[in-house]
C-alpha positions as CSV (number, residue, x, y, z in Angstrom):
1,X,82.7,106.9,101.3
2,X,86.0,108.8,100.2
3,X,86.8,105.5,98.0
4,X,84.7,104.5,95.9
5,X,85.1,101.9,93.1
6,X,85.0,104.6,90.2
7,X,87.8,106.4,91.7
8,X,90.0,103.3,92.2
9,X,88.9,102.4,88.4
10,X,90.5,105.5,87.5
11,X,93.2,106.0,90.1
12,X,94.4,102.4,88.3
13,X,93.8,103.4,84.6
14,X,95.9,106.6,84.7
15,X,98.7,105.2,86.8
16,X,98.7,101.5,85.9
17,X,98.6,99.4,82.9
18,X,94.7,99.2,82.6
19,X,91.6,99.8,85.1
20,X,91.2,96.3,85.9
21,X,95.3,95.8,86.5
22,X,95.2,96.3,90.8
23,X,98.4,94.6,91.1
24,X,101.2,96.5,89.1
25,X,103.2,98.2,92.0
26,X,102.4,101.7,90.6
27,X,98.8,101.4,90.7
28,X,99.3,100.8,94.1
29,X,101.5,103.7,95.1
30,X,99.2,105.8,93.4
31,X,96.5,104.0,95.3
32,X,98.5,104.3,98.7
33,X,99.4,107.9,97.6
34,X,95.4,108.7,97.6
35,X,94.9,106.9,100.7
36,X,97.5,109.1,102.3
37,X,96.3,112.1,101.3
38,X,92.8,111.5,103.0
39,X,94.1,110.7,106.1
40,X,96.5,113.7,106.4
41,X,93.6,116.2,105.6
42,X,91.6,113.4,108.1
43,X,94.2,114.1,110.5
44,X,94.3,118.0,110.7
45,X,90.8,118.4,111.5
46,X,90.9,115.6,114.6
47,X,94.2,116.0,116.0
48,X,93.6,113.2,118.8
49,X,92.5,110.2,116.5
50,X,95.7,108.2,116.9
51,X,94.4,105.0,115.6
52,X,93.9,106.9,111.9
53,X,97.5,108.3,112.9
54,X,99.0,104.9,113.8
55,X,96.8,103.7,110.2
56,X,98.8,106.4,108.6
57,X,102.0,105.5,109.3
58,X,101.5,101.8,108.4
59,X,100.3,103.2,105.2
60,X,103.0,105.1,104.8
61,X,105.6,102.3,105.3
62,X,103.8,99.8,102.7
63,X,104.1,103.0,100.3
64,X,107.8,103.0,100.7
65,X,108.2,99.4,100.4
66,X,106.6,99.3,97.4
67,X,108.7,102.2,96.1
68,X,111.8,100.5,96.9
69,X,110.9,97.2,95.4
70,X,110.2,98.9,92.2
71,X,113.6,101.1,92.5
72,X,115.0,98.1,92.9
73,X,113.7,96.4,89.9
74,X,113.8,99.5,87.8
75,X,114.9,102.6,88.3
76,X,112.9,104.0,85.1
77,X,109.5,103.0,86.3
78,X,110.2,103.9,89.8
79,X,111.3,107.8,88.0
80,X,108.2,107.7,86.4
81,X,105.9,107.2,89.4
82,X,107.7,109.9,91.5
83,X,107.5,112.2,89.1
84,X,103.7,111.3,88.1
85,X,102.2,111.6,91.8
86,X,105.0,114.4,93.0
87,X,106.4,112.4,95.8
88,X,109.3,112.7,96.7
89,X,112.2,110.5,99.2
């Protein structure tokens, strides 16, 4: 399995408050953001799994949601994140 607990354990304790906090928004970008990843390498080996493509865009969409929400709230967390996992808008 690509996602195991020890990865999310650290995925959360270098982008979120602490290892057990799942709920800050940015642990969950940077959660999403890993997720995202997978899928696109996932993706360019099997070209014609369009339920993993259809996956990837929902994924994608909660992602930006969650970025927006926390531009919204504030814009210096929201800076920090992007700049942290290189995504950009």
């Amino acid at each position: 399995m690509y996602l195991t607990t020890e990865t999310k354990k650290d995925i959360f304790k270098k982008y979120g408050k602490s290892e057990f906090d799942t709920g800050s928004a940015e642990g969950q970008v940077a959660l999403f953001t890993f997720r995202v990843k997978y899928l696109t390498n996932h993706l360019k080996k099997n070209k014609k799994d369009l339920n993993t493509e259809r996956s990837l865009v929902r994924l994608v969409g909660k992602r930006r949601k969650l970025l927006d929400y926390l531009k919204e709230k504030d814009i210096e967390r929201y800076r920090v994140i992007i700049k942290k996992l290189g995504i950009r808008k």
